[in-house]
N, C-alpha and C positions, 0 to 999 in steps of 0.2 A: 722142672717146669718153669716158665717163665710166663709174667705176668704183664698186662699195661692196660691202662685202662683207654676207653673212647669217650669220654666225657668230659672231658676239658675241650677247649679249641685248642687246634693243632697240636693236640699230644701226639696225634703219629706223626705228621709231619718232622715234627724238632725234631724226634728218633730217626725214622726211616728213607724221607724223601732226598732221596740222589737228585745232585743238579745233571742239567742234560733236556734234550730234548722231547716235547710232549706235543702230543695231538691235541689241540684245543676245538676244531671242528671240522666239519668237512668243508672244503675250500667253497662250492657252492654255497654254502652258509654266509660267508662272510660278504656285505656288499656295499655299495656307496654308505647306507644308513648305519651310522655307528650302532652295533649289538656290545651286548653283556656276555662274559662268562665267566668263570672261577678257576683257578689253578691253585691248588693247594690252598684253600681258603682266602685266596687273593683275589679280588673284586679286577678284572680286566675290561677292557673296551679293545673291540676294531671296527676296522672301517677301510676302504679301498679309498686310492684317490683318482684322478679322470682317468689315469692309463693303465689302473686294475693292480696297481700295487700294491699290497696290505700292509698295515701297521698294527702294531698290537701298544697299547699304551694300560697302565696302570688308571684304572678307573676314577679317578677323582679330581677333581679340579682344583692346580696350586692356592687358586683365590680363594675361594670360599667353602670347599672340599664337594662341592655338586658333582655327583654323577656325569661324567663325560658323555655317557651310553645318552642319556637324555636329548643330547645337541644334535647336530647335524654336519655333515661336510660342507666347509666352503674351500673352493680351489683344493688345493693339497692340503688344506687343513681340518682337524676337528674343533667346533667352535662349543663353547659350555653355552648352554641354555638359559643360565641365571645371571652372568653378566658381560656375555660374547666375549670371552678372551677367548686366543684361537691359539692350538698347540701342533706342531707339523709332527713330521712320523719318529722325530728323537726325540720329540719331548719339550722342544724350545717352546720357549712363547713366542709367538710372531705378532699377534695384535694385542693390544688394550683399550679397549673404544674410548675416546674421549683422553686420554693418557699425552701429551707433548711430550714426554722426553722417550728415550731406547724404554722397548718392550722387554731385551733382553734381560734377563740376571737370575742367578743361580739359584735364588727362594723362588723363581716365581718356573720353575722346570718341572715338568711330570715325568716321575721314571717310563724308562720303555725297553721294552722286550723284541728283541731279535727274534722275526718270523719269517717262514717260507712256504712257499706254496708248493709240495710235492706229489706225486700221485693220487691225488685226490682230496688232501686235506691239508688243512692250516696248520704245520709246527711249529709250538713256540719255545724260545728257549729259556727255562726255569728261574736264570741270572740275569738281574737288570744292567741295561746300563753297559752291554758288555758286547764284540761282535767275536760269536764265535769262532774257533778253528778248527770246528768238526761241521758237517754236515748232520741233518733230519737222516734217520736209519731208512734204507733203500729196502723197500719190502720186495721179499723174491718173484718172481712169477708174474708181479702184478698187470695185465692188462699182456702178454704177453703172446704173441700168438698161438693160437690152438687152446688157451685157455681160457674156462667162463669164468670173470673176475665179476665177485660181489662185493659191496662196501657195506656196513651197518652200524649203526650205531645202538648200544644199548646202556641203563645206568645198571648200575652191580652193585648192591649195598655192600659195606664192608669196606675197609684199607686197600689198599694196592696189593702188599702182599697176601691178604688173604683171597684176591679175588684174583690175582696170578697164581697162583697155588691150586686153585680150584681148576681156572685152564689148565693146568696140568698133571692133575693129580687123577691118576688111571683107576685107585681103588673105590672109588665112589662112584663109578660108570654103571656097575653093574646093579648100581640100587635104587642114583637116583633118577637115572636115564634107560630103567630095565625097560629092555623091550624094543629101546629106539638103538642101543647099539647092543654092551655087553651083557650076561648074565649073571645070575651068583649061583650057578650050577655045572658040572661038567669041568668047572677051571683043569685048563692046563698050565705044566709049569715052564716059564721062562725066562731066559737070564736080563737084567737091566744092566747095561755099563754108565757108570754118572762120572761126566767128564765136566770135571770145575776147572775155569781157565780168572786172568783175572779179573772180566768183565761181563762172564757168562758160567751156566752151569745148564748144562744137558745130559738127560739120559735118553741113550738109544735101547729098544727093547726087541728085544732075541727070539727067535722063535715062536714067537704068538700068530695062530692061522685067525682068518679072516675074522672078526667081532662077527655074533649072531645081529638081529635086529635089523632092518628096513635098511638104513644105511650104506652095515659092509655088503648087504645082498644086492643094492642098487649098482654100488660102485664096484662090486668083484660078486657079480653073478656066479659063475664057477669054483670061487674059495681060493685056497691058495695062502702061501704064506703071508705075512705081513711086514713090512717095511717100517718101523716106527721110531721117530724121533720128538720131542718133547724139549723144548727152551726157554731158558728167560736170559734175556740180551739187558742190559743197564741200559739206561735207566726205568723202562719200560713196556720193554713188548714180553710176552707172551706168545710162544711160537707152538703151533703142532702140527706135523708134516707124516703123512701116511702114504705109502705107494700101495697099492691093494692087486695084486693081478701084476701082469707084464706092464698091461696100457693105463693103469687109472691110478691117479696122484692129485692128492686136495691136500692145499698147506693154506693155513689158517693162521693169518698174524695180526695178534690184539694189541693195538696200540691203551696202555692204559695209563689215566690221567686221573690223579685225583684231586676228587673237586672238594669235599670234605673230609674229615678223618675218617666218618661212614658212609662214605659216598664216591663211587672212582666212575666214571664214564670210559667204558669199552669202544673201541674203535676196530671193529672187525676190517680186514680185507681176506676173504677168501677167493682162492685161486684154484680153479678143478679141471682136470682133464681128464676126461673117461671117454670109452667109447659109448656114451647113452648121449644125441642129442642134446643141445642148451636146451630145448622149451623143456622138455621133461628135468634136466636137472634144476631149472628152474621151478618147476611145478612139484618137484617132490624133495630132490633134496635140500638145496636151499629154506626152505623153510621146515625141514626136519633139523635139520639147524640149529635154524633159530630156535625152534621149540626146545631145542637142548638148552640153549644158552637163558633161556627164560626162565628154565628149571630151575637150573644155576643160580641163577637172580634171587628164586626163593627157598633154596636152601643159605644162603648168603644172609638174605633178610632175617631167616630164622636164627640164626648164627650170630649177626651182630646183636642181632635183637637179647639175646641169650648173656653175651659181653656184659651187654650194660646195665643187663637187671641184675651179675652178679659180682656186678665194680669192676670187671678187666678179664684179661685174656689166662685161662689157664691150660696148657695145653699137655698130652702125652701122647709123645710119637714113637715106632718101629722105626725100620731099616725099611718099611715097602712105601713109607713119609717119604719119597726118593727126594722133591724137591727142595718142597715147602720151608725146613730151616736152613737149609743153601741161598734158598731166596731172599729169607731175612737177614741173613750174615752177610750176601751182596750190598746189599741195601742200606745198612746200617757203616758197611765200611764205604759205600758210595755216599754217604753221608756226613760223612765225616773226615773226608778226605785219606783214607787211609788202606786204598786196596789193594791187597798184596798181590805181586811177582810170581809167575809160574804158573803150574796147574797139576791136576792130577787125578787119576782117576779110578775108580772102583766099580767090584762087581759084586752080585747079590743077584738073590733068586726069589719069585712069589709067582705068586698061581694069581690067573686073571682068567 
């Protein structure tokens, strides 16, 4: 069993958080008026400047530690509130009101974070001070023709890896989502293959016909086999990809960001193409959905909540746990700089 507790700040961060690239919000979020967010208990600020370029800076002002979120945009810069020093998108100082000699020098610099604006939301990246030489992860499908692409945002109590796990974890479908997809009745049995590489771990599952419940019947009317694949990509997505029928394929990818050690913000983009009309898969499944992912939310709540009344995490898992300690050994070696070479893969069997 293994244990850690969520009652410290940033006890899972020091453990778990891979650097790399995170969803901080959706890019319409972000605008001239500097806002607040958190990244791993990190207080940030953005803000656009006249020609719509974002900056992501470290919340706090070199002089007198004031909230930057407070100030406002002048020109290309954000200016503090409490005594107008103004900071451009690296962090310099460029003004000090009232100051005769250079604004410049290296005590009076705000860290900043490498951000981009990619399919619909704001990435930033984890390492201050630093221009990366990877790119924000290219979400499949997104916006892509013949597809209805969703965006969403939800919070998820719980660590990151407990709330990737949950996206992923097929045995809890049939209890705590009965009704909207699987059952705990009838299971048949199918092979999962779990293919760990050294920045990713996925299982594809074998043989499983269409899930009962509103869903696989919207999206695969007639039944049929199922197509299923299940991911967690470093530093943070959350991938689940189902082809249902010949025609109908929904892949679902959670960009997840955590804001506290019990606290991670989901960043859904789903991507569907069936043969049912968008207004109807707007109107049904799209917010069947969601109502899974809310479920989720409070099974999560009851779970951390359950951590902390008993000082930390004790866990007992099977071989049908397919993901969830793959995800934490990714995480802990993305954290630590230490991910190993190759990959490999296995098979195993369970009833769903």
């Amino acid at each position: 069993m293994t244990k850690r507790s969520l009652d410290q700040p940033n006890s899972h961060s020091a453990e778990d958080f891979a650097p790399g690239w995170y969803v901080l919000a959706a890019s319409s979020e972000v605008g001239v008026t500097p806002k607040p967010f958190v990244l791993d208990g990190l207080p940030l600020v953005t803000f656009r400047d006249p020609k719509g370029h974002p900056a992501v800076l470290v919340d706090r002002c070199a002089h007198r530690n004031a909230p930057l979120s407070l100030g406002r945009v002048v020109g290309s810069n954000i200016q503090c509130h409490y005594h107008g020093w103004q900071f451009d998108h690296t962090g310099k100082c460029r003004e000090v009101p009232g100051l005769c000699g250079d604004t410049e020098h290296p005590k009076r610099r705000v860290r900043a974070h490498a951000c981009r604006d990619a399919q619909g939301w704001l990435w930033v990246y984890s390492v201050p001070d630093v221009e990366p030489d990877s790119a924000p992860y290219e979400i499949p499908f997104a916006d892509q023709k013949g597809y209805l692409t969703v965006r969403e945002r939800i919070e998820m109590p719980g660590p990151l890896d407990a709330v990737a796990e949950n996206a992923l974890d097929v045995p809890h479908t049939a209890f705590v989502h009965a009704g909207l997809f699987r059952k705990n009745k009838d299971r048949q049995l199918i092979e999962v293959i779990v293919r760990t590489s050294r920045d990713r771990v996925e299982a594809e599952f074998v043989g499983e016909q269409r899930p009962g419940g509103l869903v696989g019947r919207l999206l695969a009317p007639k039944g049929g086999e199922v197509f299923h694949w299940d991911r967690f990509i470093l530093p943070c997505i959350a991938q689940v990809e189902y082809r249902l029928s010949e025609y109908s394929h929904i892949i679902t990818t959670a960009a997840l960001t955590p804001r506290t050690p019990t606290m991670t913000d989901l960043f859904a983009t789903v991507a569907v193409n069936a043969p049912v009309p968008n207004a109807i898969l707007r109107a049904l499944a799209i917010p069947s959905a969601m109502h899974i992912l809310r479920q989720d939310a409070k099974i999560l709540q009851r779970q951390t909540e359950q951590v902390r009344r008993f000082g930390g995490e004790e866990f007992a898992s099977t071989e049908i746990d397919v993901l969830g300690l793959r995800i934490k050994k990714l995480l802990r070696e993305a954290a630590t700089g230490h991910l190993r070479e190759g990959g490999e893969e296995r098979r195993i069997k369970m009833l769903v």
